[in-house]
One Martini backbone bead per residue (centre of mass of N, CA, C, O) as a GRO file, in nm:
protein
   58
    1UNK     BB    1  13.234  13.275  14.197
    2UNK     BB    2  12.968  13.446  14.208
    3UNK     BB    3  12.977  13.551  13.886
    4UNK     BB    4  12.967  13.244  13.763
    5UNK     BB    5  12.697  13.166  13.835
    6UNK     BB    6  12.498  13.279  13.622
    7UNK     BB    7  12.640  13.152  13.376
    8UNK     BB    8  12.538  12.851  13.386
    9UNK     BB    9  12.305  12.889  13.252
   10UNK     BB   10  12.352  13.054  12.998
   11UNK     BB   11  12.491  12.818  12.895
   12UNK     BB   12  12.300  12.580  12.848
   13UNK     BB   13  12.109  12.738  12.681
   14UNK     BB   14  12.334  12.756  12.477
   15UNK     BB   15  12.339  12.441  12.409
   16UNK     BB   16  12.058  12.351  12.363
   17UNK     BB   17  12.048  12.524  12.112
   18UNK     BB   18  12.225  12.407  11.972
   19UNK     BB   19  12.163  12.092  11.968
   20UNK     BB   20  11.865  12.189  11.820
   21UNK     BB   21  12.011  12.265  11.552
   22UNK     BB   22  12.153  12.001  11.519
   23UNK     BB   23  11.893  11.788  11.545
   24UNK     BB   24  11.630  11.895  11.358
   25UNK     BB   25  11.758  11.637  11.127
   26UNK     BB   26  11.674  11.378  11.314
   27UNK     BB   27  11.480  11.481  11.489
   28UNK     BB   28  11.196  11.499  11.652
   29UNK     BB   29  11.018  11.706  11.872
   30UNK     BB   30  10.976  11.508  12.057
   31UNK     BB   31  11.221  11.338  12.106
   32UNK     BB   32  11.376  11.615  12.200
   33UNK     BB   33  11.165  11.600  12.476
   34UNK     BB   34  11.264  11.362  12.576
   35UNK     BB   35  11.557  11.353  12.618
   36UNK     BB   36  11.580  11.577  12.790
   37UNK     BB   37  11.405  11.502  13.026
   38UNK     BB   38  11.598  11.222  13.056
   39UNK     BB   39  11.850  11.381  13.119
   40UNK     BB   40  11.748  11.550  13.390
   41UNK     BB   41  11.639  11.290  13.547
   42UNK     BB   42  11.917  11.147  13.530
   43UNK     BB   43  12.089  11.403  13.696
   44UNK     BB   44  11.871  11.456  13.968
   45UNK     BB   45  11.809  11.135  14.091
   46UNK     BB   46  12.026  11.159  14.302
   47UNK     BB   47  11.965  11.403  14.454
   48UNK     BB   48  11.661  11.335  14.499
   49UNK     BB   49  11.724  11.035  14.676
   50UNK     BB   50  11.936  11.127  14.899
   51UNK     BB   51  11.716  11.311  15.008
   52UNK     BB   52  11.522  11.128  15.081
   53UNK     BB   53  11.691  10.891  15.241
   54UNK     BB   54  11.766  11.117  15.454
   55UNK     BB   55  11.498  11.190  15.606
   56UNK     BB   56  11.478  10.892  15.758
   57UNK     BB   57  11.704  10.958  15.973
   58UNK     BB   58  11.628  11.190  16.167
   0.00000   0.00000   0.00000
């Protein structure tokens, strides 16, 4: 498991590329960072929250 751990990065970046190329004629590069930040923001948030409100509980 520890060697496929590398890959994850490189697959997201891979991924992203993609999805830049292929939404470059529908959305403007604002947009296109719009929405990543919103989607790291929403993937984040739980771990985030989760972790914030459990450091009062200690």
């Amino acid at each position: 498991m520890n060697i496929l751990l590398p890959l994850i990065p490189v697959m997201i970046w891979a991924g992203n590329a993609v999805v830049n190329e292929l939404s470059v004629e529908v959305l403007s590069p604002g947009a296109m960072s719009f929405y990543r930040w919103a989607v790291a923001t929403l993937v984040l948030a739980p771990f985030c929250l989760h972790h914030s409100l459990n450091i009062g509980n200690r």
